[in-house]
C-alpha positions as CSV (number, residue, x, y, z in Angstrom):
1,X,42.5,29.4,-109.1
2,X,38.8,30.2,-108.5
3,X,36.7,30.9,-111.6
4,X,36.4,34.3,-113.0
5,X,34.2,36.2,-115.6
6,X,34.0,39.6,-116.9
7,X,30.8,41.1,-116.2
8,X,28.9,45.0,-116.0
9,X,25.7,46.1,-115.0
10,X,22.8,46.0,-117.4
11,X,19.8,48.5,-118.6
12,X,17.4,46.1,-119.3
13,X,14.7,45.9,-116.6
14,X,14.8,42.9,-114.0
15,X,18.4,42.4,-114.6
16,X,21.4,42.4,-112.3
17,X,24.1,41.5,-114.6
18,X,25.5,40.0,-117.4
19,X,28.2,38.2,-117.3
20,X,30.6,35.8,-119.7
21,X,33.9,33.1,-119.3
22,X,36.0,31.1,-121.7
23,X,38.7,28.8,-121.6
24,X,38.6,27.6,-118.5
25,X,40.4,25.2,-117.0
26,X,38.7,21.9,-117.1
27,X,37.9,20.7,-113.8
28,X,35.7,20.0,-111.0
29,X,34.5,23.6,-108.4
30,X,32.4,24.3,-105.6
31,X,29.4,26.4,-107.3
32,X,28.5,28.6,-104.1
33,X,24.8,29.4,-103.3
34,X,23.4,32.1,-105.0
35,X,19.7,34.6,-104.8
36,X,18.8,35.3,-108.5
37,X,17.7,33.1,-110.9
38,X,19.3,33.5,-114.3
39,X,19.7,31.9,-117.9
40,X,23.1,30.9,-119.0
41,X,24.0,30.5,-122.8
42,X,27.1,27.3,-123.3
43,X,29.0,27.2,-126.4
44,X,31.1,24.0,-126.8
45,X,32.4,22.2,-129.1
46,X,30.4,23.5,-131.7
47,X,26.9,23.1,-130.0
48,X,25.0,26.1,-128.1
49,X,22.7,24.8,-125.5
50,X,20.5,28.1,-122.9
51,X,19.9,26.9,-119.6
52,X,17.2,28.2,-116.9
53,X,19.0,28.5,-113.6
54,X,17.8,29.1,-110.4
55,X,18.5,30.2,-107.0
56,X,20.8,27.6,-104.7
57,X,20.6,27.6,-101.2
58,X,24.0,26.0,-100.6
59,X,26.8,25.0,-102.1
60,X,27.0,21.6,-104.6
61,X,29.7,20.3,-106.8
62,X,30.2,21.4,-110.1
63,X,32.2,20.7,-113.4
64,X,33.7,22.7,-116.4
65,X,34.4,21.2,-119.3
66,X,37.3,22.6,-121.8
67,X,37.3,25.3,-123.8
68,X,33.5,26.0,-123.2
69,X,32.2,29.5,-123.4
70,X,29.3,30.7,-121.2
71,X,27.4,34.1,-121.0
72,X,25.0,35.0,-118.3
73,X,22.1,37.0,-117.5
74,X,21.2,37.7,-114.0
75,X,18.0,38.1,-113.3
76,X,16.9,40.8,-110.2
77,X,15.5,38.8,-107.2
78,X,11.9,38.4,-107.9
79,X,12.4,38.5,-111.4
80,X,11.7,34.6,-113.2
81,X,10.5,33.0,-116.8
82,X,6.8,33.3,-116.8
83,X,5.5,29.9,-115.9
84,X,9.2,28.7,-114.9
85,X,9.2,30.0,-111.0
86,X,11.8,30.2,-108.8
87,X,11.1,27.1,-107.2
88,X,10.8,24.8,-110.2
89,X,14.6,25.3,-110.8
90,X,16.1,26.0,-107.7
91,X,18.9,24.2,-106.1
92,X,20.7,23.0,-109.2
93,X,17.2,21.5,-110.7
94,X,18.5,23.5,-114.2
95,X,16.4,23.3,-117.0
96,X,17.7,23.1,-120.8
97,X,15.8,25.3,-123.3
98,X,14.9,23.2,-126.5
99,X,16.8,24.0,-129.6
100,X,15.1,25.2,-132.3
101,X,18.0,25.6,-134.8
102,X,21.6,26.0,-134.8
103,X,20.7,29.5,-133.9
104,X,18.2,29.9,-131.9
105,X,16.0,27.9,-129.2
106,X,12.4,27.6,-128.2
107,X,10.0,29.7,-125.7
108,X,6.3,29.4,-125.0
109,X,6.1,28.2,-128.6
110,X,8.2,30.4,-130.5
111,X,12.2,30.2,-131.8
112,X,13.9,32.9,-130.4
113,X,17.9,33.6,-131.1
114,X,20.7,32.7,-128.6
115,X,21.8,36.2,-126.7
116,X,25.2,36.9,-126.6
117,X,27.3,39.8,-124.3
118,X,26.6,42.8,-126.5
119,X,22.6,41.9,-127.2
120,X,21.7,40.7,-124.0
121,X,20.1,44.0,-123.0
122,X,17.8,43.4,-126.0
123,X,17.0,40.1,-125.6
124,X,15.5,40.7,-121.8
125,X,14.1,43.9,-123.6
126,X,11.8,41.6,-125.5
127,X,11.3,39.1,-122.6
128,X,9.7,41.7,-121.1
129,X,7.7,43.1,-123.9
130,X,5.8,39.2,-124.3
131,X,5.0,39.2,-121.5
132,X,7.9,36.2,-120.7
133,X,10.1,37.4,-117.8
134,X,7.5,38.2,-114.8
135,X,8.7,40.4,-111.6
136,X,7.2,41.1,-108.5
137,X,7.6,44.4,-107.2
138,X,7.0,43.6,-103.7
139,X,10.7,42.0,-103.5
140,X,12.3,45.2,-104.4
141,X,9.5,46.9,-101.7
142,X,11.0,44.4,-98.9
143,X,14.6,44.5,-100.0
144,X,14.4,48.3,-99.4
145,X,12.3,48.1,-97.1
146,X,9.7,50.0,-98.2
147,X,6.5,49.5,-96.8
148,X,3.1,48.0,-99.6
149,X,-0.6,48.0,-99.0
150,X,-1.2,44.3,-98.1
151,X,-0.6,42.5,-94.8
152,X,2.6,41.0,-93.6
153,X,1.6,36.9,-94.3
154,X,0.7,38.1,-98.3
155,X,4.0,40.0,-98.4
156,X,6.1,36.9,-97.2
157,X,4.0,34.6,-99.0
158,X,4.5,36.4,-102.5
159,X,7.9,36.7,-101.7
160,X,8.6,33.2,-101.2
161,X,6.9,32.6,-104.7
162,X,8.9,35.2,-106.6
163,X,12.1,34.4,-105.3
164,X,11.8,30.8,-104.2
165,X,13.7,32.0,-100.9
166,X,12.8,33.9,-97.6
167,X,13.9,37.3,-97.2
168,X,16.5,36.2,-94.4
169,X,18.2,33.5,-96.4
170,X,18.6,36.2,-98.7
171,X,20.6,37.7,-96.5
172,X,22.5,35.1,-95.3
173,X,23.9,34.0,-98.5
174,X,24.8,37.7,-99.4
175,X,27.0,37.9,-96.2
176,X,28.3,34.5,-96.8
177,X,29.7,35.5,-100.0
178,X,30.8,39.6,-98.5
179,X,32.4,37.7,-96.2
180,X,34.3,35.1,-98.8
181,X,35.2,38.1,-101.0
182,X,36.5,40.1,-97.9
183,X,38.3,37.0,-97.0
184,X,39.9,36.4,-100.4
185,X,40.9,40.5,-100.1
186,X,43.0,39.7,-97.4
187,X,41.5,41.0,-94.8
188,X,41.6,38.7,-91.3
189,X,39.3,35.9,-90.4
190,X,38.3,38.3,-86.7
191,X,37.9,41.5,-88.4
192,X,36.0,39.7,-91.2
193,X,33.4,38.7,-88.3
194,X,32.8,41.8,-87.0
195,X,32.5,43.5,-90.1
196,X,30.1,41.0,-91.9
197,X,28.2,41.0,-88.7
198,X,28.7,37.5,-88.0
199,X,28.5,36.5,-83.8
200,X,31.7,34.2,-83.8
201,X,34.2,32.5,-85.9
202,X,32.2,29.5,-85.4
203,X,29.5,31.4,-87.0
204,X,31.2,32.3,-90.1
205,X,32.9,28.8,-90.3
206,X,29.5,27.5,-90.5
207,X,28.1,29.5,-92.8
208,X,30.4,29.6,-95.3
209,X,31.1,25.9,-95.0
210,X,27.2,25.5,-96.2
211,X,26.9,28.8,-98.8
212,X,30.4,28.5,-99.9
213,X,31.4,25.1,-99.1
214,X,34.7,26.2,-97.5
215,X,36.0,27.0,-94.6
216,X,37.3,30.3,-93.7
217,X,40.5,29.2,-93.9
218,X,40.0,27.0,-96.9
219,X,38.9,30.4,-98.7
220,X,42.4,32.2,-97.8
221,X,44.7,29.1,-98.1
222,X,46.4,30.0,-101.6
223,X,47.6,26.7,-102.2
224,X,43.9,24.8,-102.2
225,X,42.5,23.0,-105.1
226,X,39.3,23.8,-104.6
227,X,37.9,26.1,-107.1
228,X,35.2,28.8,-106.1
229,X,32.5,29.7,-108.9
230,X,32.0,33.4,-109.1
231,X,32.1,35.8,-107.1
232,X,30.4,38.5,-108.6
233,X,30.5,42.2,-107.2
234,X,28.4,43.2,-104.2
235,X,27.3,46.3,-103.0
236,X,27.8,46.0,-99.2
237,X,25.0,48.6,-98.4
238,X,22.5,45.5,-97.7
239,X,24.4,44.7,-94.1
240,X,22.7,47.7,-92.9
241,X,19.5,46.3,-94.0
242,X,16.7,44.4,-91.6
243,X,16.1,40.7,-91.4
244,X,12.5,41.5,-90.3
245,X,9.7,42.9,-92.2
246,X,8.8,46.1,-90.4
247,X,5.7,45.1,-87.7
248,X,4.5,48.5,-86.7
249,X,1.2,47.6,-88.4
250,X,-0.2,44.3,-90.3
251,X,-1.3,46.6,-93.2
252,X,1.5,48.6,-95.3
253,X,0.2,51.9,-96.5
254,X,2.4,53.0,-99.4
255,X,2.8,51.9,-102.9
256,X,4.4,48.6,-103.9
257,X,8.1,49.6,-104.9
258,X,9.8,49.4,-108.6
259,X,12.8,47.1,-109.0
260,X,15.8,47.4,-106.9
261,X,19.3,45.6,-107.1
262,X,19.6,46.2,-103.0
263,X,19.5,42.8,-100.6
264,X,18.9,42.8,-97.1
């Protein structure tokens, strides 16, 4: 059985989600790729460790460990630790906080408390007052395509450095994991291509073989072994979205955009 989490929708600014799991099955899974980076609080046998993840740009080999418990926060694409981007974590390169105390851990040289579900809101809350969780509006601009007074080349290059990712693989690891969820929904392998958009079955057998790490019908074969990492909900309203930045002009002539859940 893949694994599952509880999660909901937060207020905090720069945040997609938060999330948590316990008791797990112990066990190896395929930890799918993913956009946002995130931090990730483990409690296990008696010991609470916060870890910095990052986005993944394919799928890798996982383990959980019994009777651990994990909450998540989410971050926004284009939302990151100040001085942690994207890029320094990315593709499973996690990094784990320090531990101050029992309680707590360190951040640009102060002890701040673990979050848990209920406070996570107000934990990113005072990320964001420090000055410690950084976002660049121009990802929310190109995710909803709204156009932003600077050329194209400066609006893909701070891209890149907010997110660690283009704007296209964005989009190709959001349909690879509609298309996985649509899949496990029991909807068909054919009508699962042409409504993710895909060209072929090859195509979606090759894309989800490299952002899932199954095959199509790996992902509806209900005897596997293979366990799937979460799946976590997805507003499909990104499929009608764009690949390309918008090349009427070099020069964008509106206002940069505030922060948006949306994907291309």
């Amino acid at each position: 059985m893949d694994l599952i989490c509880d999660e909901r929708l937060s207020d905090a600014p720069f945040v997609e989600r938060v999330w948590r799991n316990q008791g797990e099955r112990e066990g190896p899974f395929i930890s799918v790729a993913e956009i946002e980076c995130g931090l990730v609080v483990t409690r296990h046998k008696g010991k609470t460790t916060i870890t910095l993840r990052g986005p993944a740009t394919k799928a890798t080999p996982a383990y959980c460990p019994a009777d651990a418990e994990f909450i998540g926060i989410q971050f926004k694409p284009g939302a990151f630790i100040h001085n942690l981007p994207a890029k320094m974590v990315m593709d499973r390169h996690d990094l784990n906080l320090p531990e101050a105390t029992g309680k707590s851990f360190w951040l640009n040289g102060s002890a701040w408390q673990y979050p848990d579900y209920e406070n996570a809101d107000t934990f990113v809350n005072w990320l964001v007052r420090d000055g410690l969780l950084i976002y660049d509006p121009v990802v929310g601009a190109v995710l909803q395509r709204q156009p932003v007074a600077m050329s194209l080349r400066t609006v893909q290059r701070r891209f890149l450095q907010a997110t660690g990712l283009t704007h296209n693989t964005i989009y190709q690891i959001n349909r690879a994991q509609y298309a996985t969820t649509l899949l496990k929904q029991g909807i068909s392998i054919l009508d699962t291509v042409y409504q993710v958009g895909y060209f072929d079955q090859p195509h979606l057998t090759r894309s989800l073989k490299h952002f899932i790490g199954l095959t199509p019908a790996q992902v509806i074969d209900q005897s596997r072994t293979e366990r799937l990492s979460f799946l976590y909900k997805k507003n499909p309203s990104w499929l009608s979205y764009n690949t390309n930045v918008l090349r009427t002009t070099d020069i964008y002539s509106q206002p940069l955009s505030t922060a948006s859940s949306d994907v291309l």
